[in-house]
Backbone of each chain as ProteinMPNN parsed JSONL, in Angstrom:
{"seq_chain_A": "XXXXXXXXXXXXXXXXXXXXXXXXXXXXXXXXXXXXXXXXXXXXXXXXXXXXXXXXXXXXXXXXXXXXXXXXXXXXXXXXXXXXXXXXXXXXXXX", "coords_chain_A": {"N_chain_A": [[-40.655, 101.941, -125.302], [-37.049, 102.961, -125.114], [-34.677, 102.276, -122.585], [-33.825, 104.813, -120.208], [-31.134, 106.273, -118.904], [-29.495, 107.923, -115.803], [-28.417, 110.415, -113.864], [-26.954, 110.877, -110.652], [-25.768, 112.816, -108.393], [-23.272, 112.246, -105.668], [-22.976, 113.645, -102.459], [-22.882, 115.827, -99.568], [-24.916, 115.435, -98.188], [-27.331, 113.744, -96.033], [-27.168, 109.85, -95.679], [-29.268, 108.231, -96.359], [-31.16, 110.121, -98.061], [-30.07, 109.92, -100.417], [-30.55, 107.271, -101.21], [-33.39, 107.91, -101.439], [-33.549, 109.082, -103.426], [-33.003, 107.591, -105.679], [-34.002, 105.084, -105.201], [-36.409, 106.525, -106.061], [-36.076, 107.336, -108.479], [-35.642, 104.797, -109.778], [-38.441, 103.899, -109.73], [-40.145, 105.36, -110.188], [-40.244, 106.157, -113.033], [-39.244, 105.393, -116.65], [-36.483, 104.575, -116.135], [-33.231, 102.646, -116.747], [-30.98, 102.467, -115.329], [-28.787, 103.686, -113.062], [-26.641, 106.009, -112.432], [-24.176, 106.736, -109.953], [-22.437, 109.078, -108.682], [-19.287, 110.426, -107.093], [-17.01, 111.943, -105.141], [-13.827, 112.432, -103.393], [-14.337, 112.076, -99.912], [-16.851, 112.023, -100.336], [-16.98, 109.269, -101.406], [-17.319, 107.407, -99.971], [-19.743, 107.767, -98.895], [-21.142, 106.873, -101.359], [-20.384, 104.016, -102.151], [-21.825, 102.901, -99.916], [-24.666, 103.537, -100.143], [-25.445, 102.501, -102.64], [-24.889, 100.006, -101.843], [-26.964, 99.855, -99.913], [-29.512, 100.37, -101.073], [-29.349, 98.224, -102.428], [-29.505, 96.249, -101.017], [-31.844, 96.48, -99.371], [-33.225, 97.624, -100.494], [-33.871, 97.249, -103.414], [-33.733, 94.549, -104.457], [-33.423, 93.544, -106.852], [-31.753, 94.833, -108.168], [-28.885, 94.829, -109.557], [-24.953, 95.463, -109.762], [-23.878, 96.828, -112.11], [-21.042, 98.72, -112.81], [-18.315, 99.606, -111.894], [-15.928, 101.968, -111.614], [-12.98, 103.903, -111.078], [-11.405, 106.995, -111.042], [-9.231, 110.378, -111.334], [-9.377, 113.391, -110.328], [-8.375, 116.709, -111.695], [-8.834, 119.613, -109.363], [-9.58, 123.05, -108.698], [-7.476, 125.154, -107.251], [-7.696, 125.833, -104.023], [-9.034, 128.924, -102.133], [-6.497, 131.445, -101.451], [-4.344, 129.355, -101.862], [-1.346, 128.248, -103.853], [-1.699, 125.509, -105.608], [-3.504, 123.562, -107.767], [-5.165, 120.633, -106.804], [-5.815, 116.854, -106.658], [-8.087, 115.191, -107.258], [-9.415, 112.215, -105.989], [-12.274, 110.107, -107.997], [-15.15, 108.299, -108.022], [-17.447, 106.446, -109.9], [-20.008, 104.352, -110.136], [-22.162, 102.262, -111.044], [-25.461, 101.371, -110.83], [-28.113, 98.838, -112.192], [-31.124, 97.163, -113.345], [-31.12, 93.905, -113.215]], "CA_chain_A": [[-39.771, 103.074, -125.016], [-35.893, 102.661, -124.389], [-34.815, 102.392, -120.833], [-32.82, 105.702, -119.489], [-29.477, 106.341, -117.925], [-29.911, 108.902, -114.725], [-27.232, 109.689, -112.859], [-27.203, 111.019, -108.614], [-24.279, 112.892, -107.668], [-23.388, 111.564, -104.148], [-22.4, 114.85, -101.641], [-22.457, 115.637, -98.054], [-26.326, 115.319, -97.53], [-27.577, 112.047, -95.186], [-27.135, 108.949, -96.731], [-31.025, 107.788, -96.249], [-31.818, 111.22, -98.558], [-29.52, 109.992, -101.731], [-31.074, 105.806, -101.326], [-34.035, 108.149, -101.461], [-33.83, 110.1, -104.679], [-32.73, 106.042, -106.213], [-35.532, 104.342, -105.125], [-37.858, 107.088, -106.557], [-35.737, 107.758, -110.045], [-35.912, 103.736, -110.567], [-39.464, 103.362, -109.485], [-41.497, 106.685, -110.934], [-39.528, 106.677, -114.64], [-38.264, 104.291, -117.552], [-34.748, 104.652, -115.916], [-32.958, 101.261, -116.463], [-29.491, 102.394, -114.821], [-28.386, 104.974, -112.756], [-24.831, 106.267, -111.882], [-23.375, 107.149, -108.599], [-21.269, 109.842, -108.85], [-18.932, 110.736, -105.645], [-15.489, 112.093, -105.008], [-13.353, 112.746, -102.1], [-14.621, 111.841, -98.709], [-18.213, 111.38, -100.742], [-17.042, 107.897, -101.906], [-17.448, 106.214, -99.169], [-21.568, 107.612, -98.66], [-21.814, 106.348, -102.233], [-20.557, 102.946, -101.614], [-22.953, 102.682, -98.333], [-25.491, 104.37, -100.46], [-25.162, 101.445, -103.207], [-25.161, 98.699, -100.553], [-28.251, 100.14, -98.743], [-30.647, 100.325, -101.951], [-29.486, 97.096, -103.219], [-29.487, 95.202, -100.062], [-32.181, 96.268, -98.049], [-34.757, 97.616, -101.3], [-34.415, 97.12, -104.735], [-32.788, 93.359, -104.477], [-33.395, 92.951, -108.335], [-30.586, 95.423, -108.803], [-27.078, 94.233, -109.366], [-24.114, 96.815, -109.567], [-22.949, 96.974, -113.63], [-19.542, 98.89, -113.442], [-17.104, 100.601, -110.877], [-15.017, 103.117, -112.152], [-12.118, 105.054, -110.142], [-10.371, 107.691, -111.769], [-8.57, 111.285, -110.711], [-10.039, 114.964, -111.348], [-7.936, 117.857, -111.154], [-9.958, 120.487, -109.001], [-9.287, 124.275, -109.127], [-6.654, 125.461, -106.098], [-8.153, 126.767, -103.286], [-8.215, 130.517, -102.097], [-5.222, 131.179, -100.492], [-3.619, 128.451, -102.281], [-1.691, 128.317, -105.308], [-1.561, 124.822, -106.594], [-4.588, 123.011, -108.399], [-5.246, 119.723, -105.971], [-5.891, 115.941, -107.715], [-8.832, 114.227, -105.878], [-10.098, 110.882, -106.84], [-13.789, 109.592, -107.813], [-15.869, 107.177, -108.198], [-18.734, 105.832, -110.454], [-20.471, 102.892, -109.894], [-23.696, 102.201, -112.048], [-26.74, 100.334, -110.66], [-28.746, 98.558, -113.027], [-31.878, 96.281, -113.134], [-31.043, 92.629, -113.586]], "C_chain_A": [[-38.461, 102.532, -124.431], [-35.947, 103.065, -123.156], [-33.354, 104.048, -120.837], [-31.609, 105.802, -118.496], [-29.629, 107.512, -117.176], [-28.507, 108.761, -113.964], [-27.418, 110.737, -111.461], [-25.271, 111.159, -108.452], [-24.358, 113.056, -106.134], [-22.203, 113.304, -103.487], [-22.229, 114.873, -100.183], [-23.938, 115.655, -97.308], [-25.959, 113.885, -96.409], [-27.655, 111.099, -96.532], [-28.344, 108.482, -97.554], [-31.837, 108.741, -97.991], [-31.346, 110.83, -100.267], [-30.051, 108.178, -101.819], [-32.26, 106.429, -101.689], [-34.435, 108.38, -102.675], [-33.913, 108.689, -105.71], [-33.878, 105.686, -106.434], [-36.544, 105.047, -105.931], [-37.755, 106.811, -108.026], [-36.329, 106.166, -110.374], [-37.501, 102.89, -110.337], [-40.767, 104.329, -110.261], [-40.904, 106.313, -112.998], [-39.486, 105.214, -114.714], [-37.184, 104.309, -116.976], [-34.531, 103.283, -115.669], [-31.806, 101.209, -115.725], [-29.322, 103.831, -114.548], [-26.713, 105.021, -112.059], [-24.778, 107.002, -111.237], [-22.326, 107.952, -108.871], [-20.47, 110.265, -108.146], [-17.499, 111.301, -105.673], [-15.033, 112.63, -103.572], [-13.864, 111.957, -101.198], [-16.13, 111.064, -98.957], [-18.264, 109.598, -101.189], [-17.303, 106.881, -101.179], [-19.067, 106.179, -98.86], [-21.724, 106.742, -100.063], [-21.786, 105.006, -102.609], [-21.978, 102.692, -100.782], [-24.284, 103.074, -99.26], [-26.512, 102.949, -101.672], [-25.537, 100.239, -102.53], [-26.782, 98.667, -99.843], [-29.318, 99.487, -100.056], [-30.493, 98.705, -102.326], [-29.827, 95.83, -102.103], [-30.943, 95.174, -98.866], [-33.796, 96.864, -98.866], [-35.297, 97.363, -102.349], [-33.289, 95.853, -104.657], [-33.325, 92.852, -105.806], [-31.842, 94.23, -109.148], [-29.291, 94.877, -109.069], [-26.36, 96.062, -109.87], [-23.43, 96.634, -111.133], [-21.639, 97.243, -113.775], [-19.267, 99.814, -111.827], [-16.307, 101.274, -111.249], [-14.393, 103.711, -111.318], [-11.22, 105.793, -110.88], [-10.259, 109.203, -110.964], [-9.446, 112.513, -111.022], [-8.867, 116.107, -110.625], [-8.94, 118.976, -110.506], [-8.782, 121.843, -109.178], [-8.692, 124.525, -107.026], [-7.978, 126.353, -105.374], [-8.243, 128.478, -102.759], [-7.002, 130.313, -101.117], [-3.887, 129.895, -101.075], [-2.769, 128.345, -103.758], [-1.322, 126.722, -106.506], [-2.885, 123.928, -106.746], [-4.473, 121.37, -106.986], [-5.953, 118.399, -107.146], [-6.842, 115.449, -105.984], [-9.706, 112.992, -106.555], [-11.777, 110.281, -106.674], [-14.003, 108.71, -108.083], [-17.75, 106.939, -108.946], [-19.212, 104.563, -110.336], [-22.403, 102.8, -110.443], [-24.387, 100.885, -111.388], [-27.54, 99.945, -112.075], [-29.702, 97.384, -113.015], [-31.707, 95.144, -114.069], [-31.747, 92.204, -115.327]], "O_chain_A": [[-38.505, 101.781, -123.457], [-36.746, 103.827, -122.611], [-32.269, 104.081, -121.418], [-31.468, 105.28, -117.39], [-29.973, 108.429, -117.922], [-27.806, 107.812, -113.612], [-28.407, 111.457, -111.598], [-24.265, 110.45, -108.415], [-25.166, 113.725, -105.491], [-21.164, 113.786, -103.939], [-21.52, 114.049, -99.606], [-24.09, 115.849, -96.102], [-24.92, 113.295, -96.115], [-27.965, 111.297, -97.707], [-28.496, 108.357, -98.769], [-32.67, 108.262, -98.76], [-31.992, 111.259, -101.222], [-29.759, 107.809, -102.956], [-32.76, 105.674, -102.523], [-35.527, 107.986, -103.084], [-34.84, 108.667, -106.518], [-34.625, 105.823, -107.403], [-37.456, 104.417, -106.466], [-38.631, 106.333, -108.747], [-37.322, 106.081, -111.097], [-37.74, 101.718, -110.628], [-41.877, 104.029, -110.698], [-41.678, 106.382, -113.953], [-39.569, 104.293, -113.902], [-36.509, 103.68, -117.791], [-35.154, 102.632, -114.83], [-31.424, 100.095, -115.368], [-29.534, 104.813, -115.259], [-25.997, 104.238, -111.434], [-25.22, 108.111, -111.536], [-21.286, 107.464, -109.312], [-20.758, 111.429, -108.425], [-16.85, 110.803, -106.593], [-15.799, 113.165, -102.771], [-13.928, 110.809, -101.638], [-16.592, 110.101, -98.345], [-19.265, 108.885, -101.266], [-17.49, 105.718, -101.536], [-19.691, 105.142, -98.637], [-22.504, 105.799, -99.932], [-22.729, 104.539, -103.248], [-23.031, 102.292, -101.278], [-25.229, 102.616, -98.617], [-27.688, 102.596, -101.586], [-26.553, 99.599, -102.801], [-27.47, 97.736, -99.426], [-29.805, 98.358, -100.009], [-31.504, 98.023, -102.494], [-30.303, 94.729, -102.379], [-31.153, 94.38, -97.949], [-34.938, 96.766, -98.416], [-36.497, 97.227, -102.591], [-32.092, 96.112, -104.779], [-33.683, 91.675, -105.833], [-31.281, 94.277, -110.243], [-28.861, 94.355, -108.04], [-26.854, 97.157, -110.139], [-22.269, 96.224, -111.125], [-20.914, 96.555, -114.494], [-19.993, 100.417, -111.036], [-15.364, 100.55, -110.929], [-15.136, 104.264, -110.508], [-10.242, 105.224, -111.365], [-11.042, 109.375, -110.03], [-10.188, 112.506, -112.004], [-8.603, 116.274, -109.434], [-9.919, 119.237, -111.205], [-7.623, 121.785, -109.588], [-9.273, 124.201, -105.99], [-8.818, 127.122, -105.839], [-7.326, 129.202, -103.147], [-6.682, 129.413, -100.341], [-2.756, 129.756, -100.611], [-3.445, 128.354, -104.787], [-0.902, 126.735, -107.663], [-3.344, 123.555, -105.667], [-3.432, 121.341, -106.329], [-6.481, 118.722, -108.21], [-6.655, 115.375, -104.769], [-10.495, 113.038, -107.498], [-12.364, 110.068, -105.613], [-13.095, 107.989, -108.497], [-18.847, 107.246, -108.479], [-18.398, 103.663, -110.542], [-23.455, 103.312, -110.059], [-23.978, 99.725, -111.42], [-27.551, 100.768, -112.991], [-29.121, 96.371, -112.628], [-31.971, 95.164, -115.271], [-31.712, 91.045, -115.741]]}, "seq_chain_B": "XXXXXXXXXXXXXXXXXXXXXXXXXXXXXXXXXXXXXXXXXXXXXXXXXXXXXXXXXXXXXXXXXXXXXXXXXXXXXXXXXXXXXXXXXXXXXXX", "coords_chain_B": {"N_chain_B": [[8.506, 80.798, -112.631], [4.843, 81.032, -110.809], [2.482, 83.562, -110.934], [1.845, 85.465, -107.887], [-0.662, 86.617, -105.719], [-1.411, 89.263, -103.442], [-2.24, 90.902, -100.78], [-3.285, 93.949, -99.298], [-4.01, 95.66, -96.435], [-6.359, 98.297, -96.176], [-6.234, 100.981, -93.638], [-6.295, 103.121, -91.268], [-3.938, 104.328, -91.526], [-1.446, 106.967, -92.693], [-2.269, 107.34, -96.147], [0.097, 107.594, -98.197], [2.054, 105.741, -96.963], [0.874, 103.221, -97.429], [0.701, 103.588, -100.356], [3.129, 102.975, -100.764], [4.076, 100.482, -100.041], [2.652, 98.84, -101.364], [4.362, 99.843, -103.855], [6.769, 98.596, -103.472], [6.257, 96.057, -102.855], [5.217, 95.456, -104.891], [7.21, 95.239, -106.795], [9.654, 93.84, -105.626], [9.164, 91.025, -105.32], [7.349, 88.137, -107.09], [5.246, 89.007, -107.278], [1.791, 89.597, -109.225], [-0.603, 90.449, -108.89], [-2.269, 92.497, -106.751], [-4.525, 93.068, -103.809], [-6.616, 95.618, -102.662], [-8.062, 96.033, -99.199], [-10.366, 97.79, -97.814], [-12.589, 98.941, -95.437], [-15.871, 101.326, -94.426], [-15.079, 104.045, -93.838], [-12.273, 103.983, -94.04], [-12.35, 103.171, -96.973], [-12.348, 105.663, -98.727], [-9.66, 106.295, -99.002], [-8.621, 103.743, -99.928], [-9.492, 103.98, -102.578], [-8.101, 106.664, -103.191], [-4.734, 105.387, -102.957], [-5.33, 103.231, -104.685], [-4.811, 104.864, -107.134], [-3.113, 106.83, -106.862], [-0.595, 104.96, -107.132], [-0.744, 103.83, -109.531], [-1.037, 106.685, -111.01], [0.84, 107.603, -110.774], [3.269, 106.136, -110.124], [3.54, 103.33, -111.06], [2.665, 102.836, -113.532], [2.01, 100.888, -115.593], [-0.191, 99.392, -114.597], [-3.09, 98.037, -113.964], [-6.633, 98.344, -113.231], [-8.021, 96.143, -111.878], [-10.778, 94.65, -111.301], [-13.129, 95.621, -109.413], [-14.886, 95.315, -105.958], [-17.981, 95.733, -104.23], [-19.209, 95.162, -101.151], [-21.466, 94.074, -98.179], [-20.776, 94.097, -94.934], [-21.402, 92.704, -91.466], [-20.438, 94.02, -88.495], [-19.842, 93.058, -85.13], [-21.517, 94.61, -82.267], [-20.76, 97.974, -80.729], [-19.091, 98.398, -77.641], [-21.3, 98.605, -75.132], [-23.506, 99.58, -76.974], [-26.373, 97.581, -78.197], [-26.678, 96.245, -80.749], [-26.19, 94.849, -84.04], [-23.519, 96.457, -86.231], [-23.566, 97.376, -89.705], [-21.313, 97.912, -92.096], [-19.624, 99.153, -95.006], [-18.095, 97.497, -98.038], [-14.839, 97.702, -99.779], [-13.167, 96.101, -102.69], [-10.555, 96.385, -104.279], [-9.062, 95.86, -106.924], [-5.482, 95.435, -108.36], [-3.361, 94.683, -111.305], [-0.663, 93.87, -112.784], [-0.35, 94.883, -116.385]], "CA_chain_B": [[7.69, 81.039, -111.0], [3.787, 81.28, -111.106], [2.443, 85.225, -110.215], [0.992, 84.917, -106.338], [-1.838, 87.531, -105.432], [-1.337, 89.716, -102.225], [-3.314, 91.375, -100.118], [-3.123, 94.947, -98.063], [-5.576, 96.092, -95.649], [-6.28, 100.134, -95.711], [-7.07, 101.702, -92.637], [-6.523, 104.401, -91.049], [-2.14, 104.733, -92.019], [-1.287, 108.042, -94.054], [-2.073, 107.641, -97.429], [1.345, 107.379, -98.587], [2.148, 104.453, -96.35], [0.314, 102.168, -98.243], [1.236, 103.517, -101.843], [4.983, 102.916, -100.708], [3.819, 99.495, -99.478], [2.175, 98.259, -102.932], [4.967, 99.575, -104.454], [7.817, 97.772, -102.949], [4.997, 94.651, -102.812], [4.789, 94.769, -106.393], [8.887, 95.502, -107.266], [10.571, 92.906, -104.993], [8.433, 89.32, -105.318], [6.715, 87.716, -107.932], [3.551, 89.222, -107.382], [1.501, 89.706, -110.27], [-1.999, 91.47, -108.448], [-2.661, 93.248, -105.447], [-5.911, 93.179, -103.481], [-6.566, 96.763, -101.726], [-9.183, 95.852, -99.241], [-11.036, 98.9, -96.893], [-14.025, 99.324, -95.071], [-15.977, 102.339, -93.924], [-13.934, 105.379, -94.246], [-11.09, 103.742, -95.389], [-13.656, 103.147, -99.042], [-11.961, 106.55, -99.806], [-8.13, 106.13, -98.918], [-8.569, 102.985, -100.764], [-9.378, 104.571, -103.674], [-7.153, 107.302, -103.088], [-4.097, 104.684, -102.794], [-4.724, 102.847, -106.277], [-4.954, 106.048, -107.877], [-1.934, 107.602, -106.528], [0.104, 103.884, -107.763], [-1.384, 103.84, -111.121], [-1.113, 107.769, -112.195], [2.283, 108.593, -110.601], [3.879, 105.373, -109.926], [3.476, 102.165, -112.141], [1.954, 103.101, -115.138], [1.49, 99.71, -116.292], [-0.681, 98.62, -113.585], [-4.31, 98.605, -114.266], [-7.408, 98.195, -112.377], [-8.4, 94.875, -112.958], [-11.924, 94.73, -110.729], [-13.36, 96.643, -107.897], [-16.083, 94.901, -106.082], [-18.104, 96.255, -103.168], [-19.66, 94.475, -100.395], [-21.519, 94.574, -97.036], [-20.228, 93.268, -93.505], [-21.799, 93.244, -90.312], [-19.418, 94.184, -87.515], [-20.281, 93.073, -84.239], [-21.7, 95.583, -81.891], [-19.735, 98.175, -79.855], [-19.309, 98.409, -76.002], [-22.494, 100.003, -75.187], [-24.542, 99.308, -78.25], [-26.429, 96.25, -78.206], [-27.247, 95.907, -82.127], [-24.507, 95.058, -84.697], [-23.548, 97.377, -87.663], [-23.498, 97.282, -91.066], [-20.509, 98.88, -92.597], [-19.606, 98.904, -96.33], [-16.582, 97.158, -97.594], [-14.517, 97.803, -101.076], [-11.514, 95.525, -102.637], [-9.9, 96.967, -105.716], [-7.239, 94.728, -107.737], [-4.394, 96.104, -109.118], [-3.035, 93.923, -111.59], [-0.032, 94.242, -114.092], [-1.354, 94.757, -117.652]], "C_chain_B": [[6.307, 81.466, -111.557], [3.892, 82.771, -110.412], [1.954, 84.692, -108.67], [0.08, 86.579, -106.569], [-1.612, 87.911, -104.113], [-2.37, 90.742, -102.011], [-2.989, 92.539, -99.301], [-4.219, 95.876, -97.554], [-5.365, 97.521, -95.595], [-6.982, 100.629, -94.6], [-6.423, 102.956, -92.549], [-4.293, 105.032, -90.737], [-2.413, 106.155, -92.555], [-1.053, 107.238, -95.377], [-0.996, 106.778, -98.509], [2.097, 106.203, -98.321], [2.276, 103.6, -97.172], [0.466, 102.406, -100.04], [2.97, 103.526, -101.938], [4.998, 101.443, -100.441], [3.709, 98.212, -100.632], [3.795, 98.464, -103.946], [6.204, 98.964, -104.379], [7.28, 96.122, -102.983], [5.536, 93.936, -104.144], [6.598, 95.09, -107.185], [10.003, 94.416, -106.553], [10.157, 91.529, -104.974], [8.059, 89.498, -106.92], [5.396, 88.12, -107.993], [2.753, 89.943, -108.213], [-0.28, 90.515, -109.971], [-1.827, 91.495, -106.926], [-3.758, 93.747, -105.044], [-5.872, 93.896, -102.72], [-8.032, 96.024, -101.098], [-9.796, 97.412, -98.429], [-12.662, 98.6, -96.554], [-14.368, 100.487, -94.569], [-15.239, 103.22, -94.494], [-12.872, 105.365, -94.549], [-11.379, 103.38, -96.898], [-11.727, 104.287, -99.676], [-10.042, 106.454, -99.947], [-8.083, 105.121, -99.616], [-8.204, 103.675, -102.4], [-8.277, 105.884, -104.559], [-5.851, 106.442, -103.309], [-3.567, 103.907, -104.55], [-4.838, 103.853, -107.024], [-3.393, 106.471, -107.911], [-0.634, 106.451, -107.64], [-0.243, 104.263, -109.321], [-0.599, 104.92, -111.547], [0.594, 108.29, -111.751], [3.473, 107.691, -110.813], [4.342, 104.066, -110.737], [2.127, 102.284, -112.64], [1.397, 102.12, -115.702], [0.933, 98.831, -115.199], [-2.29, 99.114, -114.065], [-5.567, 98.294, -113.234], [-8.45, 96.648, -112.39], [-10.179, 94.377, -112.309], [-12.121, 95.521, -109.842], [-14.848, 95.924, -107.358], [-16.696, 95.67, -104.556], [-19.193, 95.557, -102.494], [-20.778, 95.212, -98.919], [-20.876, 94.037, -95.569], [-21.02, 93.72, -92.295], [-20.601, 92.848, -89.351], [-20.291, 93.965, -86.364], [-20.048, 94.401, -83.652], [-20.712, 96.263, -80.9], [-19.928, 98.258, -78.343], [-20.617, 99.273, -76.125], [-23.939, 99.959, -75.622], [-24.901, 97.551, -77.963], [-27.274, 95.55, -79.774], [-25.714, 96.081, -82.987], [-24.413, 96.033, -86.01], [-23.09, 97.064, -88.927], [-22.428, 98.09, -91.736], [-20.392, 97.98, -94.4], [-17.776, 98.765, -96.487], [-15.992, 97.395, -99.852], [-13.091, 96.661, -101.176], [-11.407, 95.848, -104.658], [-8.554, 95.8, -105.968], [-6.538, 95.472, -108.375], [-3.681, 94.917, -110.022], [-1.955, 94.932, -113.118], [-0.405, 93.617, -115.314], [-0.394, 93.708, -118.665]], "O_chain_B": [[6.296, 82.147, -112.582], [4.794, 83.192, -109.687], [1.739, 83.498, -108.462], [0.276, 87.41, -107.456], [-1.572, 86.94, -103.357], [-3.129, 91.273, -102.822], [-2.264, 92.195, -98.367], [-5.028, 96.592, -98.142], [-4.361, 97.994, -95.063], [-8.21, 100.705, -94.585], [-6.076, 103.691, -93.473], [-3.743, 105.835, -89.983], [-3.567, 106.475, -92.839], [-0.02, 106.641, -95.681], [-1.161, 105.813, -99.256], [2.732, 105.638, -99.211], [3.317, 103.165, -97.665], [0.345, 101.48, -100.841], [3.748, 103.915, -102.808], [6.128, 100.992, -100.634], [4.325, 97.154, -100.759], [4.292, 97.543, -104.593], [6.748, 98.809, -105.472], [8.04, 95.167, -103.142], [5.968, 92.828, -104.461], [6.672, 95.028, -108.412], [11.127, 94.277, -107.035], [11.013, 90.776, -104.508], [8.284, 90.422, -107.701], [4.538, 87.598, -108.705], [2.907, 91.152, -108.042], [-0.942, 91.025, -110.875], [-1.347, 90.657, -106.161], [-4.208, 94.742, -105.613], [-5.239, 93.531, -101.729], [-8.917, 95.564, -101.82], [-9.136, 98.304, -98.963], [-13.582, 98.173, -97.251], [-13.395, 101.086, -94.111], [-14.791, 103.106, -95.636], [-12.288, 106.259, -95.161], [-10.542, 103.366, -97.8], [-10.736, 104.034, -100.36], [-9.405, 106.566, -100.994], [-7.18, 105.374, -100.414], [-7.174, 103.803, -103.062], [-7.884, 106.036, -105.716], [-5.55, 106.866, -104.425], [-2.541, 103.887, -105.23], [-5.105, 103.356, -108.118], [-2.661, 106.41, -108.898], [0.02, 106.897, -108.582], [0.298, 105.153, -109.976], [0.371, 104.696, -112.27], [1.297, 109.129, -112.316], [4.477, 108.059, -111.423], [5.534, 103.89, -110.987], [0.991, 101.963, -112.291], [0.346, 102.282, -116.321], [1.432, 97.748, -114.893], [-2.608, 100.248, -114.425], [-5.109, 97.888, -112.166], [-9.498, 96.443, -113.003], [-10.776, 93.647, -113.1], [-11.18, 96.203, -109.435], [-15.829, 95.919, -108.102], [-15.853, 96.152, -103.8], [-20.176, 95.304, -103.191], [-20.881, 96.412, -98.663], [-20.315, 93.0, -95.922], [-21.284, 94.906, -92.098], [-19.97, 91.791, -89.346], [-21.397, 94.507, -86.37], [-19.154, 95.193, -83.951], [-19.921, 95.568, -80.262], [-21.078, 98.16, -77.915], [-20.909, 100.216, -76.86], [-25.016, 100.161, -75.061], [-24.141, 96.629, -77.665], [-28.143, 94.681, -79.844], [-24.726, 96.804, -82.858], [-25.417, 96.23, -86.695], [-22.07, 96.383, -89.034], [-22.84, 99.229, -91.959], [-20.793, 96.897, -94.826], [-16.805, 99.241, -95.899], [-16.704, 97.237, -100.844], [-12.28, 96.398, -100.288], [-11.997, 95.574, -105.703], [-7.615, 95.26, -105.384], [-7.107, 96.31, -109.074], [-3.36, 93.991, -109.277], [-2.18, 95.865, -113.889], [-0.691, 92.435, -115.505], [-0.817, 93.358, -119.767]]}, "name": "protein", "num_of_chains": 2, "seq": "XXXXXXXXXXXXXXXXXXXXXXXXXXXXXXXXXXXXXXXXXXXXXXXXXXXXXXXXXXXXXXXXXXXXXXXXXXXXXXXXXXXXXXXXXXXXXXXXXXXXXXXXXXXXXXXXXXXXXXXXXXXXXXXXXXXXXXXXXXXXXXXXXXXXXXXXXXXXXXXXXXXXXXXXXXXXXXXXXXXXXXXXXXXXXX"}
């Protein structure tokens, strides 16, 4: 059976809770690579998030790709211009 | 003249600072890449920073790696265990 691509969008939970969901996806399933998805303020849990699993549980992982690019989001209420906020992907994958 | 490689640390400046910084960096020398580094909660102003350069500013600048690390910081007054923070360095390099 081919290996699966999963991906974990990184939010404002605890960090512990999104190393959590990782560890399970690449330990219960075929999943050979999963992608970190994060933007705004989230990029920095999904770094840390990245670092944790690879450094402290699944040390057969290496990190495949980094990606940073822009997203227009939809203006706030009260607001009337659209806002540009930048994300980040970063794909784990087993060695 | 060979290119040289520079270096600017993101902390905790506005934003803007540092994408006025790069671009004067990269318009007045020979310098042919630029290493954003950040740790912690500067991750996202990082990212924020080569974004802003790239999509508004110099167009012909591309992203040429992004790698992400860990560091232990010695401990703070108080604390007697050291911490683990997460560290990013993005390259900017003309294409």
């Amino acid at each position: 059976m081919s290996e699966k691509s999963a991906t974990v969008f990184i939010g404002s939970k605890p960090t512990m809770s999104y190393v959590l969901a990782i560890i399970t996806s690449f330990s219960s399933s075929n999943v050979g690579e999963i992608v970190l998805k994060a933007r705004g303020r989230a990029i920095t849990t999904a770094v840390d998030v990245a670092e944790i699993v690879r450094n402290r549980f699944l040390k057969d992982l290496k990190v495949n790709r980094i990606k940073i690019a822009t997203e227009e989001m939809p203006a706030r209420e009260g607001e009337n211009r659209t806002r540009m906020v930048s994300t980040v992907e970063i794909t784990l994958a087993r060695e």
